[in-house]
N, C-alpha and C positions, 0 to 999 in steps of 0.2 A: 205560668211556665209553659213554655214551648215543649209539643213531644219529642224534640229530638233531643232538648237539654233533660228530659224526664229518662229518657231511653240512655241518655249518658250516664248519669246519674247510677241506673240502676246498674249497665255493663260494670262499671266502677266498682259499685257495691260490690257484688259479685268475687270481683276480681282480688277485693280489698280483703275481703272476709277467708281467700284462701294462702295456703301457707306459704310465705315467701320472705327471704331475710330484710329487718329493716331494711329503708332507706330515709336518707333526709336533704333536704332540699330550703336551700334560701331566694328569696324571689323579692327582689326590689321594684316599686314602682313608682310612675312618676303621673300617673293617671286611675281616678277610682274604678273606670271601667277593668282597665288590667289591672287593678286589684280583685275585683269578685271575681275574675277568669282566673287568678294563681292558686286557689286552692282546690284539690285532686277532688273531683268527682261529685263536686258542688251543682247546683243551677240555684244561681243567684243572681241579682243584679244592683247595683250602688249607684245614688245620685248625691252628688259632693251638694253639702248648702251652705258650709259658711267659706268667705270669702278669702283666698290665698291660692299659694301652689299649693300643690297636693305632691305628700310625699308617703310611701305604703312600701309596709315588711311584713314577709310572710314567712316565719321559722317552722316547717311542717317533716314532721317525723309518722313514717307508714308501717306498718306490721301485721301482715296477718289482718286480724278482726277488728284491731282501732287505728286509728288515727289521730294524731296530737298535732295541736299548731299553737302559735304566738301569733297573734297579729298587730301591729301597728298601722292607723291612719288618725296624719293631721290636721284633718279638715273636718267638721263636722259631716255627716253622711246618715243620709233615709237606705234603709237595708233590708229586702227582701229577699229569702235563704230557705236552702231546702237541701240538707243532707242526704249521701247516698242509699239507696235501696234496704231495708231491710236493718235500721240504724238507729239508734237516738241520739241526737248531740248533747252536750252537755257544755255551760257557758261559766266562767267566772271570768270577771274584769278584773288585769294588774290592777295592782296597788295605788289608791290615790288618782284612778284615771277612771270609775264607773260612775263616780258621784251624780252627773248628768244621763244616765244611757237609758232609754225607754226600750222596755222587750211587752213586742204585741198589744204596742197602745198605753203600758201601762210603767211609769216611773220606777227604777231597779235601785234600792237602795244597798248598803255596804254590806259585805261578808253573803252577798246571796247566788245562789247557782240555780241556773237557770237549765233549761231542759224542754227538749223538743223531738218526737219521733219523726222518722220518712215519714214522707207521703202528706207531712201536715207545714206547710210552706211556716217560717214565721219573723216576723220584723223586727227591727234593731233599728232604735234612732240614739246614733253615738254621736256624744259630744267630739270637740277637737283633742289632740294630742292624747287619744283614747287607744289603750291595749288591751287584747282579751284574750285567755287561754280558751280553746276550744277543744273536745276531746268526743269524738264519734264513734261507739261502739255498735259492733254489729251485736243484734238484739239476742240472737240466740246463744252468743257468747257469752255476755252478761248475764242469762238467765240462769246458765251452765254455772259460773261463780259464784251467782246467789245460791245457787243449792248445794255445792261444795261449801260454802264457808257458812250458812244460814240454816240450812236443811227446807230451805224453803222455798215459793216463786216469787219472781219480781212483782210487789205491790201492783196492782190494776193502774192506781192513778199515774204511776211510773209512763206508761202506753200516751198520755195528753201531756202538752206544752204545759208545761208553769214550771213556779219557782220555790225554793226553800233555801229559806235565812238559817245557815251556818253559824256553831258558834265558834270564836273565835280561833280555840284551838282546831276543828275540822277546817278552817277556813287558812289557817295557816301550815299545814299537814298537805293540803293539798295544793297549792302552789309551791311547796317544798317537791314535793312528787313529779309536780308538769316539770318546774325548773330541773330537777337534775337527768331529768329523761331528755330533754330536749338540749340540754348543756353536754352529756353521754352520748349521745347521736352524731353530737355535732363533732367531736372533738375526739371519737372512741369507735371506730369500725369496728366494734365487737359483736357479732346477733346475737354471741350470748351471754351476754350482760346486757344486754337491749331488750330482751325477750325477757329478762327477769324482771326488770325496770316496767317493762309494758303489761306483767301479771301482775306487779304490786300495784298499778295505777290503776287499776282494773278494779281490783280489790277496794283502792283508798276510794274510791266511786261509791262504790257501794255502800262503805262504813259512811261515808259523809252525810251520801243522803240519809241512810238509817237513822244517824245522830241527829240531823235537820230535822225530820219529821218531830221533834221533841223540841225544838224553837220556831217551829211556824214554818208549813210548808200551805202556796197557795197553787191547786191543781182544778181548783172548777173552771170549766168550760168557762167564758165571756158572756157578760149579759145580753141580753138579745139588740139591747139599747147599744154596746159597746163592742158588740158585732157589727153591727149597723153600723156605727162612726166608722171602723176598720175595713169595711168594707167599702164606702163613699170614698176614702181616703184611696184604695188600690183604684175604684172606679177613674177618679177624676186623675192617676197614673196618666191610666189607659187612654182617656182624652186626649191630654196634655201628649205624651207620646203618637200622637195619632197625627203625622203629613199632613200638611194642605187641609188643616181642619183650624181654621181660627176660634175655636173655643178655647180662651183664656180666659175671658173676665169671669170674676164672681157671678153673675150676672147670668151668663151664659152657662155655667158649670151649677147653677142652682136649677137653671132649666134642664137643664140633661138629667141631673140626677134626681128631678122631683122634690126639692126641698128647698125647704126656703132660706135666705140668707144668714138667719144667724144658727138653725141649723146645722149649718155648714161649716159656719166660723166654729161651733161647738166641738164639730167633729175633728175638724183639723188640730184644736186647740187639747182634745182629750186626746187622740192618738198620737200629734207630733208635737204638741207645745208652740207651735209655730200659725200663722194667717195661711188660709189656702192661699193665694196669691202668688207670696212669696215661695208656698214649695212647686206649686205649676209653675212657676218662672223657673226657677231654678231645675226644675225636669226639666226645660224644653233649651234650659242654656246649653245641659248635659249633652240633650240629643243634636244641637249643632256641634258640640264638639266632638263628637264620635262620627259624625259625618266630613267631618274635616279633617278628621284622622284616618276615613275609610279612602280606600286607594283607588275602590270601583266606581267612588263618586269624584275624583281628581277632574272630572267634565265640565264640573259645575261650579260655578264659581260661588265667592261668598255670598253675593248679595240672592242668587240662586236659595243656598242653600239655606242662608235666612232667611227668604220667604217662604219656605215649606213649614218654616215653626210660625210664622205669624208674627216675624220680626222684621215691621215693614221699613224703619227705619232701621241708616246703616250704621250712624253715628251714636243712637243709643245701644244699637246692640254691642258696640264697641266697645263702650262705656262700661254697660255692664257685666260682659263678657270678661273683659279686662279686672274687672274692680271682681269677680269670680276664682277665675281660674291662675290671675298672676301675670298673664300675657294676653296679646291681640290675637284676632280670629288668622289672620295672616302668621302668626307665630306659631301658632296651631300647626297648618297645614306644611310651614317649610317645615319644622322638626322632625313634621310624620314622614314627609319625603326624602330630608336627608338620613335619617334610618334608615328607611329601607331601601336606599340606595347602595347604603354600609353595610346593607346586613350579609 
């Protein structure tokens, strides 16, 4: 994460945490990058990897100390995320759309909410035509609830990412809760009945995890072994996103990282399920197409701007460009300019 998207982040926080009448906001997209940009006071960033147009909905309801969203993308997508300042997020996937979604390396199965405070970045590899409710509450506000309704303080392990398996009725209870907040928002300019809707979610939060904690909650830190994977895994991002650096191959990416091939294949295969290959390719398809959407690079042409990923050929990268994103690299660049022509 970049400090300025850190320093955003945190303004946000801030901002978010003081008092001020809901608002609610819908945001369609038609690119995963303006998808991780739509939601308020995020630093995030998404690389689409299974192959289609990309289509993305973001239903986000603001208030004071939390924050509520929906999100839809249909495209499978690698998801690096980091909530506003002073915050924990809190994740449950719609209905019949988590079955596939890994959170921080590790495979999320049904009825489980997932959970992550600021300051500790954490990943999401979501299958295709995948929905999740997300809900970020500023910390001291939650702690404040816990000791009105509990007499007590928020559990220590509550503070680290992990997850706990819901049973069915908490697990139903609470997407009863997201849905009619976010359906009341939408449809009900009232802050106050929004403000009440936003205390009882608040509350349902807290009972759910209490009740989890009694079907299986996992909050240990990651093994030093599946730190390591998670770690090689953002490394060999950073490569792959790195100009005029032809490290792609296996090959080369076992050399950079000091490890040897199946190593590598292990790592990739325990944190995303996927061959590193395919997810550096797919980074670096990402990063020509954000270059071809960018207005400051309109200089450079395509074959330019594919050779700074290490796509020396013009005709494969077509190929696979196309078989990616739904359209050709030229299809790219007219849409980005006839926008912003229109805008």
């Amino acid at each position: 994460m970049t400090a300025n998207h850190e320093q955003s982040a945190d303004t946000t926080g801030r901002q978010l945490a003081q008092s001020a009448p809901p608002s609610f906001t819908a945001h369609l997209a038609d690119d995963v990058a303006d998808q991780a940009d739509s939601i308020t006071g995020w630093a995030q960033e998404y690389v689409q990897l299974s192959a289609g147009s990309f289509q993305g909905r973001l239903d986000e309801v603001r208030q004071g100390p939390l924050q509520v969203f929906h999100e839809y993308t249909s495209q499978a997508t690698y998801q690096s995320c980091q909530p506003w300042h002073d915050s924990i997020w809190f994740g449950l996937s719609s209905a019949h759309s988590g079955e596939e979604l890994w959170f921080n390396g590790k495979p999320v199965s049904a009825h489980t909410l997932l959970f992550s405070p600021a300051r500790s970045d954490f990943t999401l590899r979501t299958p295709p035509e995948f929905g999740i409710y997300g809900m970020v509450v500023n910390l001291a506000h939650l702690a404040e609830r816990c000791e009105t309704l509990f007499g007590g303080d928020l559990p220590a392990p509550w503070r680290h990412a992990g997850s706990i398996r819901l049973s069915s009725e908490s697990d139903s209870r609470l997407r009863a809760s997201l849905n009619g907040l976010l359906a009341t928002a939408r449809t009900q300019p009232d802050p106050t009945a929004q403000t009440h809707l936003i205390d009882a979610l608040a509350d349902e939060i807290l009972l759910s995890m209490l009740d989890g904690t009694t079907h299986g909650a996992n909050v240990k830190p990651p093994s030093r072994c599946a730190q390591r994977h998670i770690d090689q895994v953002r490394l060999a991002r950073a490569l792959a996103l790195a100009p005029d650096d032809p490290a792609i191959s296996v090959e080369a990416l076992c050399e950079r990282l000091h490890v040897t091939r199946r190593t590598l294949q292990n790592s990739f295969q325990d944190v995303l399920g996927m061959s590193p290959l395919h997810f550096v390719r797919s980074v670096r398809l990402n990063a020509v197409r954000q270059a071809l959407r960018d207005p400051t690079l309109d200089h450079l042409s395509i074959q330019e701007i594919a050779t700074r990923w290490s796509f020396w050929n013009l005709s494969y990268l077509s190929y696979d460009y196309k078989r990616l994103f739904g359209e050709s690299p030229s299809q790219t660049r007219q849409i980005a300019q006839a926008r912003r022509t229109t805008a």
